[in-house]
C-alpha positions in Angstrom: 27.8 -17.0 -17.1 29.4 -15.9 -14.1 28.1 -13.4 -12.1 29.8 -11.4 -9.2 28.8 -11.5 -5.2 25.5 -9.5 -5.0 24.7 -9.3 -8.7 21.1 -10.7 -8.8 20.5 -12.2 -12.3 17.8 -9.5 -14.6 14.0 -10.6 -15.6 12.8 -11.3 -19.0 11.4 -7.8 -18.9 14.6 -6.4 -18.4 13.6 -5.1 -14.7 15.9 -5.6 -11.2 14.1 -8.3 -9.5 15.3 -5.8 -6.6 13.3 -2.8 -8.2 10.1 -5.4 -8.9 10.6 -6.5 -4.9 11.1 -3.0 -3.9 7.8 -1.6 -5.6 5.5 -4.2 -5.1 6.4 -4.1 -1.2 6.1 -0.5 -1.6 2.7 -0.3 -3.0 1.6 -2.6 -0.4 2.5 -0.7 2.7 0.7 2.4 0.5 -2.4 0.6 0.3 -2.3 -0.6 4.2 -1.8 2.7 5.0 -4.5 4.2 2.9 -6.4 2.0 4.5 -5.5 2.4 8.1 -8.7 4.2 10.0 -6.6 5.6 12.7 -5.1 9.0 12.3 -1.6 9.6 13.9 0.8 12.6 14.2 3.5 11.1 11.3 1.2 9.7 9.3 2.3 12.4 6.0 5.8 11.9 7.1 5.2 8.3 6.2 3.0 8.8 3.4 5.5 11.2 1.6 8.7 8.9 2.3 6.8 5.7 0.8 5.9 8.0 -2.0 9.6 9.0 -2.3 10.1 4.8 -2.3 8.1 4.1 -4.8 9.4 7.2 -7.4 12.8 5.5 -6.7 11.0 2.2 -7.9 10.1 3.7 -11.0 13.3 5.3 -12.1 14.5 1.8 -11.9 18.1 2.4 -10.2 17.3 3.4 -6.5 19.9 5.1 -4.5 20.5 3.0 -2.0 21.5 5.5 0.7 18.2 7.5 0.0 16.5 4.5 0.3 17.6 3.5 3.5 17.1 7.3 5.4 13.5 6.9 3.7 13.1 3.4 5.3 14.5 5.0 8.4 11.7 8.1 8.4 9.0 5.3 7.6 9.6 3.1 10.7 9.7 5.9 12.8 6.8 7.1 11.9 4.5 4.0 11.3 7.0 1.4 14.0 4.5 1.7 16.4 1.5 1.1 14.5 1.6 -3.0 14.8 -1.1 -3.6 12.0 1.4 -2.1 9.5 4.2 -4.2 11.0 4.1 -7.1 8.2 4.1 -4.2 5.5 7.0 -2.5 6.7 9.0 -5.3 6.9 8.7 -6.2 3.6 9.6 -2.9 2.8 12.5 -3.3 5.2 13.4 -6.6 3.5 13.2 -4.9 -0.3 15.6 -2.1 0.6 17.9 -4.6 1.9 18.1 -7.0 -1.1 20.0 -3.5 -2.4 23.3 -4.2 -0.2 25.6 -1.6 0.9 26.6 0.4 -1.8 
């Protein structure tokens, strides 16, 4: 079966293997965050947009301009923290697998 430029092809389960990406990467910046011991001024604009990333997860059919001004508010909050560096590049790399649209 043919599929066209960008189309990635569905799991078993029926899920986006975007949407799996997306949330597991997602949940994992969450957790190093949670577990970060240093406080910082943006932390709860970071914490809210990741939790605004992960609903989009759920509903299964992110927007991906949403996405990407969430992405935007999470680096400029947390860029500067290098410990969560890895995290939000994985995060960085989920949203992206999304294209332009």
């Amino acid at each position: 079966m043919l599929r066209s430029v960008g189309q990635r092809r569905v799991s078993g389960g029926g899920e986006d293997p975007r949407v799996a990406e997306l949330h597991a990467a997602v949940a994992r910046l969450r957790r190093e965050l949670a577990a970060h011991p240093v406080e910082f001024t943006d932390r709860g604009i970071a914490e809210d947009e990741l939790a605004a990333l992960a609903e989009m997860a759920r509903g299964g059919a992110p927007e991906v301009l949403r996405m990407r001004r969430s992405l935007l508010l999470v680096a400029g909050a947390i860029g500067s923290v290098s410990a969560l560096a890895a995290g939000l590049a994985a995060v960085r790399g989920a949203v992206e697998m999304f294209g332009d649209r």
